[in-house]
N, C-alpha and C positions, 0 to 999 in steps of 0.2 A: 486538755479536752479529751473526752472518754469519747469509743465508740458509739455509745449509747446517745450523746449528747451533741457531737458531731453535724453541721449542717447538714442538712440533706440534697441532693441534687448532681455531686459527681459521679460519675461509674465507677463503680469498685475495680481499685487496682491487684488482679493478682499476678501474679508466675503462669505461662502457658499453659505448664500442664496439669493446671488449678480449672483452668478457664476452656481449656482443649483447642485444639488447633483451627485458626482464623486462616482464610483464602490464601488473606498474601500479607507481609507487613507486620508491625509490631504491633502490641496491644494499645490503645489512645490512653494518654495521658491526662486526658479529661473526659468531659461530658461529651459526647457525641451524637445527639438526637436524630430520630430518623427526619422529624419535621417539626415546627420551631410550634411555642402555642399561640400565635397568632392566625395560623389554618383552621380552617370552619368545623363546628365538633361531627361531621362525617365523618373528618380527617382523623379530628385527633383520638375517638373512640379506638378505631384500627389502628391508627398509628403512633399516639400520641405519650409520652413520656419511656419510651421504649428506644435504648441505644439502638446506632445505627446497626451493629452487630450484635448478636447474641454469641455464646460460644460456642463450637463444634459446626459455625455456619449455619446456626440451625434458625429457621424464620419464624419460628413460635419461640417461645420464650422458655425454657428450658428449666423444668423440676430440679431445683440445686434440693438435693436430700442429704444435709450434713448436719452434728450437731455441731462442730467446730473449725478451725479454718487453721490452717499450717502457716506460720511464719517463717521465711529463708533468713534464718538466724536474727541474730539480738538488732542491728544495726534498721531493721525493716518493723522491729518492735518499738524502739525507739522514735522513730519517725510517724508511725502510726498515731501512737497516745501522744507526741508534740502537734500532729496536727497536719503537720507537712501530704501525709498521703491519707487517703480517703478507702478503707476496706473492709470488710467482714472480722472478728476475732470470736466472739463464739453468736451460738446458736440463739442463746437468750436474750441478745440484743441488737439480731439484726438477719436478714437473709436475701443471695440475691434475686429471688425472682420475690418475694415478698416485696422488696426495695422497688421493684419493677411496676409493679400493680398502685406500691404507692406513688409515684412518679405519675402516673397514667391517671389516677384521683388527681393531682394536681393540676393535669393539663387539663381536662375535664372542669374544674372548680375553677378554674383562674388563680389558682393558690399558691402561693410560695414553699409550703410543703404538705405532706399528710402524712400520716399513721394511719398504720390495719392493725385491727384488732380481733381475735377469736370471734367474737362477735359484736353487735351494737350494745348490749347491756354491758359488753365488757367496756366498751367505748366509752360510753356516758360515765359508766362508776370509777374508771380511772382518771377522766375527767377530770370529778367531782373532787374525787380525795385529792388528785394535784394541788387543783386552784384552792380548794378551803381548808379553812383554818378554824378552830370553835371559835364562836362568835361573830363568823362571817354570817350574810346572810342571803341568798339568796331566793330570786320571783320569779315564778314559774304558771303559763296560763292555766287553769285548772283541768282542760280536756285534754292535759298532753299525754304521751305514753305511760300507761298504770302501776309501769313498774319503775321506770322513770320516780312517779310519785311516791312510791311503796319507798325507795329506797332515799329520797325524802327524810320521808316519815318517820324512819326507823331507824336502820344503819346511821347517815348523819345524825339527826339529830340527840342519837344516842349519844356522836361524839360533838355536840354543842353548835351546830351550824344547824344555824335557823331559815323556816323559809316562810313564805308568805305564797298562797294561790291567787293569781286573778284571772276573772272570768274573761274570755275573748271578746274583745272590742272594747270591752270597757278601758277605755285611753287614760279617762283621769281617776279610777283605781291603779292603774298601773303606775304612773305618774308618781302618787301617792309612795307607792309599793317600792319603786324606783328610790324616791328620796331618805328611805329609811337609813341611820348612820349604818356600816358596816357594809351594806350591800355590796359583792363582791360580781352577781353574775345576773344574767336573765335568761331565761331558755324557756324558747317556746316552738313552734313546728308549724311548719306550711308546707304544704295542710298539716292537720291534726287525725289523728284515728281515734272515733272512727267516722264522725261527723264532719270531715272536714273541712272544717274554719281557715281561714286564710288570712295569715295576720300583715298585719300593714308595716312590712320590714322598714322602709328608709323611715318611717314615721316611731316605730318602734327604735332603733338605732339611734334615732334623735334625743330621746326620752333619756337612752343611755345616756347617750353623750354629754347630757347636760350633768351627770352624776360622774366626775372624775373616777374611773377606773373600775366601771361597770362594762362588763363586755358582755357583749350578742352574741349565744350560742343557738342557732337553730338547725333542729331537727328538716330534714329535707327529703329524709326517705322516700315518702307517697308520691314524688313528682318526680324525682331524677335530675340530676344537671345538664339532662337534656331540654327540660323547661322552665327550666330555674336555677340559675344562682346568688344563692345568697349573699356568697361577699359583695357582689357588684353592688348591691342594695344595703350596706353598711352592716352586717355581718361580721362579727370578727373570726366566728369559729361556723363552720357547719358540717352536721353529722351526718350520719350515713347507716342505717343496720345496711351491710352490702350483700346479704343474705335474698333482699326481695327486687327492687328492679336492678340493679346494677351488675348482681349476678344473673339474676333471670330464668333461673332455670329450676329453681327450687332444688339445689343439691348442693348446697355451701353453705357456710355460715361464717360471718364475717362481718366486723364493725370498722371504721373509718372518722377520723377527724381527721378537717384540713382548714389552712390559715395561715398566719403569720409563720417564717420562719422561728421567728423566737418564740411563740407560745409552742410550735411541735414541738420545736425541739427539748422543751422543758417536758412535755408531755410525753414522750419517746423516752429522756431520761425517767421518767416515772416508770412507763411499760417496761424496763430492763430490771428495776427494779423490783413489782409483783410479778416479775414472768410472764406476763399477760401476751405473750408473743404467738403468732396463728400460726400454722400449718402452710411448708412451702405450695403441698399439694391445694389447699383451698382457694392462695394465690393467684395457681395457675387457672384455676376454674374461673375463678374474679377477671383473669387480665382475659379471659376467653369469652365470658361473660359480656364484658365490657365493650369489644370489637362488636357487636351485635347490637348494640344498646340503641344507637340513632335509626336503623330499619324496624326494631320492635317496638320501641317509643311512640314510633308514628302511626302504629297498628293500635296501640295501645290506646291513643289518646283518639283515634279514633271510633274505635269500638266503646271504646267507655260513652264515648258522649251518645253515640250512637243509641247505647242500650238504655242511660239515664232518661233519654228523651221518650225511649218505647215506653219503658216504666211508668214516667211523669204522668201519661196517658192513659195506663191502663187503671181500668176502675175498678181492679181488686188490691191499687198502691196508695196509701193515702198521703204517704210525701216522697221525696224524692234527692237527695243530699249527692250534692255535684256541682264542684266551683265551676264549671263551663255552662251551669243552667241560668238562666235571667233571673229565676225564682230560686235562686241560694242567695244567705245574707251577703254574703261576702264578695258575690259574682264582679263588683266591678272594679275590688283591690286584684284578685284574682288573673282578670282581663290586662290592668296595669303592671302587673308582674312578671307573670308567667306567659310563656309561648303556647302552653297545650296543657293540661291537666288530667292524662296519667287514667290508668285504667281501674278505678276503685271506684264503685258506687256502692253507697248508701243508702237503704229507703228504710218505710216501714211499711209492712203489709197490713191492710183491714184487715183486722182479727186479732185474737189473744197469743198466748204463748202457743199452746200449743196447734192454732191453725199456719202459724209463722211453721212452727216445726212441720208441718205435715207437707208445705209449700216446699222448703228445702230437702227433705227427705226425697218426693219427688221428682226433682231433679234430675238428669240423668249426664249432663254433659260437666255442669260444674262436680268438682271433687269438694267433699267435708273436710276441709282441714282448716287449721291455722295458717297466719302467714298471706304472703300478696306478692305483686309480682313478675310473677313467671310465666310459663307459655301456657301452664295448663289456669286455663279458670277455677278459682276457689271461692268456695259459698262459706259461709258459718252465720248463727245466730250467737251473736255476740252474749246475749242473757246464760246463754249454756255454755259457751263454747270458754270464752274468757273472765266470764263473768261468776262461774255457777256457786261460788262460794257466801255469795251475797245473796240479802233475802229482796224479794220483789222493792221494798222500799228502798235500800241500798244501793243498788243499782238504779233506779229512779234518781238518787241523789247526786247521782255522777254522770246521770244525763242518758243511761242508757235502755230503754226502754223495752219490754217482753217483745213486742212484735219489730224490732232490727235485725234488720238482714246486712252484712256486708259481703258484699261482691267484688272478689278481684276476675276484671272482664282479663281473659287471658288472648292467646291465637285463634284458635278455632275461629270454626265460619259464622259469619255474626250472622246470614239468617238461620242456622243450624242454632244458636245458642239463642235467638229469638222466640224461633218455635220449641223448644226446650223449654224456655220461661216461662212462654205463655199455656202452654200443658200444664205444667206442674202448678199454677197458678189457678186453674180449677180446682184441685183440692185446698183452696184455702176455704 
């Protein structure tokens, strides 16, 4: 058993003055949780996959900045690679507050284990090349992540792994899609970006199920495992960019799979192998990130619904895209699933490209960037922003139209970011 491949879930055992000096007592010879994952996710946010000690007694979780780790001779090398003790050997395939954040994903997910990753695109394409092989094939809903699709299209199936797109809801295209020989995987997202479609997981799962050795990878980014877990709903795998709500702050960048311990751990041996290993410092941002997640959550999923309802209303919006509204297709898988639905609205504004542009421009409290999230509110017109390489019909074809706004509702004061909208919403 290699380090890399290694279950995941003990505390890394090293030498004192590896780990720096603890109150009182020797180092624990196992796992030692501050509080178990059956505590409500308040708890486990703060507290949750994080031994009861950290080193040097310190109550945050502590930047290990090393590319490699000291063995006390052959006899503790030995014992490592048999299996017997559970620890760090180098930088490339493992780190401890790295180790700590994924712990903390796990309690979070209800999961058996997870992996972080540089980022989510680095997630999903380690993934990908893990599980497939040429001639597998894999289905995927058509509005999921565009690079997700990109990488698809190109990269695999340059090396022979085929896929097939179907449209959201459609059950018996999927079905269909599902029963093709070879099909190895399904990956789809609840919600989706940037229309947020809300796929019907245990009814999806089932579809799997019936196809011997199809497994359910869903995207879970836009909601958080604060109002959504996918495994509980027959999920085998679910992702994470942990870059937007998880970190929260817009200052990380970070991917996450969690699931089975046997699928991580196959997948963790893949990450040792492309290096795909993230930054202890990103880590600590994530596991900091994280303790925060259940108080901004609730802000979040507040103010979102909040501002989709102003919007729904105003008569310079002519739709309005939000699984918490009665008039989204999806609103009562949505209701069924999910606890709260997350700070991301969607409309379109009356008007062409460029009075959508003039609407955003604007603006004064949302920021122009990419990305979602975090505490500050982010606007972009998806046609320019993510889109701009495609001609008006192109983007049309992928469902994304000139006058789409998406809104990540951030902190800020919601009637402060009301009357900010409805300003900027005369120049449309």
């Amino acid at each position: 058993m290699t380090a890399a491949s290694a279950p995941f879930g003990t505390e890394l055992r090293v030498s004192p003055e590896l780990s720096g000096p603890l109150p009182s007592g020797p180092l624990p010879s196992g796992p030692v949780p501050a509080v178990s994952n059956s505590h409500r996710l308040d708890t486990l946010v703060v507290r949750g996959g994080e031994p009861e000690r950290h080193g040097y007694a310190a109550v945050a979780t502590p930047i290990v900045c090393t590319a490699t780790y000291r063995f006390d001779g052959s006899e503790e090398i030995a014992d490592h690679f048999e299996g017997r003790i559970e620890r760090e050997e180098y930088g490339r395939y493992g780190n401890p507050t790295v180790r700590v954040a994924e712990q903390k994903l796990s309690a979070l997910e209800g999961a058996e284990d997870s992996v972080l990753f540089p980022s989510g695109m680095s997630a999903v394409a380690t993934l990908l090349l893990a599980m497939l092989k040429p001639g597998d094939h894999v289905v995927m809903t058509s509005d999921g992540y565009r690079r997700t699709r990109q990488f698809l299209r190109t990269t695999l199936q340059k090396f022979g792994v085929l896929h097939t797109f179907v449209e959201p809801g459609d059950h018996a295209a999927l079905a269909l899609a599902l029963a093709r020989p070879g099909t190895r995987l399904m990956l789809t997202e609840a919600p989706t970006n940037p229309l947020l479609r809300m796929a019907d997981l245990p009814l999806i799962a089932e579809l799997c199920r019936r196809q011997r050795g199809v497994k359910l990878l869903v995207d879970s980014t836009l909601i958080s495992p604060y109002n959504l877990r996918p495994l509980e709903h027959g999920a085998d795998l679910v992702l994470h960019s942990c870059t937007k709500y998880l970190g929260g702050h817009n200052d990380l960048l970070a991917g996450s799979v969690s699931g089975s311990r046997e699928l991580i751990g196959a997948l963790r041996e893949q990450r040792g192998v492309f290096g795909s290993m993230p930054d202890a410092h990103s880590a600590y941002l994530l596991i900091r990130g994280i303790k925060t997640l259940a108080v901004r959550m609730r802000q979040h999923n507040s103010s979102g619904l909040s501002v989709a309802r102003f919007l729904e209303q105003h008569p310079r919006i002519e739709r309005v895209y939000y699984p918490g509204l009665a008039s989204h297709v999806d609103h009562a898988v949505a209701q069924r699933l999910a606890s709260g639905f997350g700070g991301m609205v969607s409309f379109l504004v009356r008007g062409d490209l460029a009075a959508t542009s003039r609407f955003v421009d604007h603006c004064c409290i949302p920021i122009t960037a990419p990305s979602m999230g975090g505490v500050e509110t982010l606007i972009e017109q998806p046609a320019l922003m993510s889109f701009y390489e495609l001609t008006p019909e192109q983007r049309r074809a992928v469902g994304i139209a000139e006058n789409l706004v998406r809104l990540s509702v951030g902190l800020e004061d919601l009637d402060d970011l009301r009357a900010d909208l409805e300003q900027a919403l005369t120049f449309v």
